[in-house]
C-alpha positions as CSV (number, residue, x, y, z in Angstrom):
1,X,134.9,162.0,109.7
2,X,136.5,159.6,107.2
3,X,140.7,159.6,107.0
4,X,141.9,160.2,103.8
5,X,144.1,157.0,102.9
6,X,147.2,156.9,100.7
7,X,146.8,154.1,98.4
8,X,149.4,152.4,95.5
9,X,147.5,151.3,92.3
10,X,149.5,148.4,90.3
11,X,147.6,148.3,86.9
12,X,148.5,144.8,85.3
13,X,146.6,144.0,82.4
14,X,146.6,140.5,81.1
15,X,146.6,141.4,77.5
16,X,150.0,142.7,76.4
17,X,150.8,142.5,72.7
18,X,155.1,143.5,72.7
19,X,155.6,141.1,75.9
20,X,152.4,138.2,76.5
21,X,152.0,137.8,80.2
22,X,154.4,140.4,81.2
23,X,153.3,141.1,84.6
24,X,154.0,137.4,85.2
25,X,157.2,137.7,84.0
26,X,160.1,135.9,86.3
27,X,162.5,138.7,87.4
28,X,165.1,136.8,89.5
29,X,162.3,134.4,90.5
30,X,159.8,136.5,91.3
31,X,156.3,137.4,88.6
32,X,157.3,141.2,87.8
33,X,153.5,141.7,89.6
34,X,154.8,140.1,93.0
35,X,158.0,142.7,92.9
36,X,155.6,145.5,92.4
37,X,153.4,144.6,95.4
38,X,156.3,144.0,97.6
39,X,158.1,147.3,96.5
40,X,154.7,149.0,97.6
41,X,154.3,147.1,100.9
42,X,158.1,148.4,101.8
43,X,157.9,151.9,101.0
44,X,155.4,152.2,104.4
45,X,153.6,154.9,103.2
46,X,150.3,153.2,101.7
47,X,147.8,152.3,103.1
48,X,146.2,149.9,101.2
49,X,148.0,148.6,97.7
50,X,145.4,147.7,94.7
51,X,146.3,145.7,91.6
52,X,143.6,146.5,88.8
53,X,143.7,143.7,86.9
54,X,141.4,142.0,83.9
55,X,142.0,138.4,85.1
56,X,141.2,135.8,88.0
57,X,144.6,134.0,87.8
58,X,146.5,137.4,88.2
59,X,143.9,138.7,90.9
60,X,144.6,135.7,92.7
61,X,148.2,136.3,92.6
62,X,147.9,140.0,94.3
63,X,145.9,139.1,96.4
64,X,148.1,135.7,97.9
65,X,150.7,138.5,98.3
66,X,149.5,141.9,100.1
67,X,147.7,143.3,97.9
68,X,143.7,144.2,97.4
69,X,141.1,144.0,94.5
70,X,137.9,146.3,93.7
71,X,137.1,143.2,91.2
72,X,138.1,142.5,88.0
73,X,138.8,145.5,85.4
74,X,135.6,146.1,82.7
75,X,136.6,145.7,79.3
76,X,136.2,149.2,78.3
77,X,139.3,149.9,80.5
78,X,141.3,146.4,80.0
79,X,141.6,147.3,76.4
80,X,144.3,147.7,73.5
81,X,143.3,151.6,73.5
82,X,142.7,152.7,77.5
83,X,145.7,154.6,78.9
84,X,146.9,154.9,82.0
85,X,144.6,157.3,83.3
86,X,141.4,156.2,82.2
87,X,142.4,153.4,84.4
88,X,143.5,155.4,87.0
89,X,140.7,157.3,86.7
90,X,138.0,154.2,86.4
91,X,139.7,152.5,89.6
92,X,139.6,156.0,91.8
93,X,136.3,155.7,91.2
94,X,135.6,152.2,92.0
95,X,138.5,152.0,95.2
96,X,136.2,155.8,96.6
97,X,132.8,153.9,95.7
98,X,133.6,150.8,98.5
99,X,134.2,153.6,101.1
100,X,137.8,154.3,101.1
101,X,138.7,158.6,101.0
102,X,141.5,158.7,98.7
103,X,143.9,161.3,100.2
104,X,147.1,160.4,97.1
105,X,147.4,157.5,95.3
106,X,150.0,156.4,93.4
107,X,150.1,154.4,89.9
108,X,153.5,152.2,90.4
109,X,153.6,149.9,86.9
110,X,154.6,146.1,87.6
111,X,157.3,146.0,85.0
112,X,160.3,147.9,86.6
113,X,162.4,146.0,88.7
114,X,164.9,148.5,89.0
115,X,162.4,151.2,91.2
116,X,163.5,151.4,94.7
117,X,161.3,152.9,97.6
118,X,162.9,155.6,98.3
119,X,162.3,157.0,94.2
120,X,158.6,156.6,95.0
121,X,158.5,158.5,98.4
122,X,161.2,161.0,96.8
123,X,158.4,161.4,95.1
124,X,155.5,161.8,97.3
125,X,157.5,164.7,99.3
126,X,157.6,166.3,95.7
127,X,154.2,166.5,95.7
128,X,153.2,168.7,97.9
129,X,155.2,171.3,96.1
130,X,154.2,170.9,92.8
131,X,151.4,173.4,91.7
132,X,149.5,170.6,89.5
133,X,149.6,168.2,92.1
134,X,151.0,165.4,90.2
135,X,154.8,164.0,90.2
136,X,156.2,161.4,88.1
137,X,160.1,160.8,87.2
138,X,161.8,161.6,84.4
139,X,165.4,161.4,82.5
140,X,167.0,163.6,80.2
141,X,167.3,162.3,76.7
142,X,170.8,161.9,75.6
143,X,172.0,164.5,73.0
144,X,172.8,161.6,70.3
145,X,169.2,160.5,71.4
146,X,167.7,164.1,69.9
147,X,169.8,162.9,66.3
148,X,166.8,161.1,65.7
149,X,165.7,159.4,62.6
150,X,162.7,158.0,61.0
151,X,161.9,155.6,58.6
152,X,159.7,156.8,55.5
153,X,159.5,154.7,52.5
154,X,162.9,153.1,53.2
155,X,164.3,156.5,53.8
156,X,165.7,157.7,56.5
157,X,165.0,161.1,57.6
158,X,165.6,163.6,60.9
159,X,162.4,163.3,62.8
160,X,162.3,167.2,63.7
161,X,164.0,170.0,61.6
162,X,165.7,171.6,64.8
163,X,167.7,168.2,64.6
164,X,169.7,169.4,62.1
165,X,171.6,171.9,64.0
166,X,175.2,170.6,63.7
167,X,176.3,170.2,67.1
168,X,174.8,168.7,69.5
169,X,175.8,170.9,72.4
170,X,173.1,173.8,71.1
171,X,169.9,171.5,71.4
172,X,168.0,172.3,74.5
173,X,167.1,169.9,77.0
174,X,164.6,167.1,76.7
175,X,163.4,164.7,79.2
176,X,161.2,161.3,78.6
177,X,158.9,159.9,81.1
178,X,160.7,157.1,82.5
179,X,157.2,154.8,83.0
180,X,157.6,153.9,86.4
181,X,155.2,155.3,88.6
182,X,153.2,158.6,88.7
183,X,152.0,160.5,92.0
């Protein structure tokens, strides 16, 4: 009977439009994609660590430093439009399809060089008592950050009525996903 592994998946897509090559960016001289890897490798937990990737140069990359690769990302999922989990999803698929039993995996993004290890295995011990099965971190949004205002024919309105309540103190709660990794 086959073990069930727990792997890390590092998506890092070549073609970003806000920052071009950002998974290559130098973060005290290191590519943002190496830091990833490494943060993975250290948490002791996975293993195997796979960087899903759209191209060669930065395959070459993950693979020079720990990490493994099913092959080169189609284009249907290295797109403009794929989210996270349709990549997620595409490379369980793949990673289960060369023989590996997929116990957790975890989706850590490249471009967060202030995640530590012991977030990400915070983490996987939260995951065995969630009742969806999935964990990712979050932060609360700051009360001025609820004030919020939009732009609409160079007119600034509140984005959401309930915004208008005048203090601050009487909104509820709201948290953001902080885009770091997801269990």
């Amino acid at each position: 009977m086959n073990q069930t592994e727990t792997i890390a998946l590092i998506p890092a897509r070549s073609g970003s439009k806000r920052i071009p090559n950002k998974n290559l960016a130098d973060i005290d001289g290191k590519p943002a994609l190496v830091r990833a890897i490494e943060l993975a490798i250290s948490c002791g937990v996975f293993t195997k660590v796979f960087v899903s990737t759209d191209k060669n140069s930065i395959e070459e990359l993950a693979l020079k430093n720990g990490a493994q690769s099913i092959g080169l990302r189609s284009v249907e999922v290295a797109n403009d439009f794929a989210t996270t989990i349709e990549v997620v999803k595409y490379e369980i698929d793949r990673i289960e399809s060369s023989g590996v039993l997929i116990g957790n995996l975890c989706c850590i993004y490249p471009i967060t060089p202030l995640l530590k290890a012991d977030r990400i295995l915070q983490g996987l011990s939260l995951l065995s008592t969630v009742r969806h099965g999935f964990v990712f971190p979050v932060q609360e949004l700051t009360k001025v950050g609820l004030k919020v205002v939009e732009n609409k024919e160079n007119e600034f309105t509140l984005f959401d009525e309930v915004q208008s309540l005048p203090r601050t103190q009487d909104l509820d709660k709201v948290y953001v996903d902080a885009g770091q990794f997801y269990w």
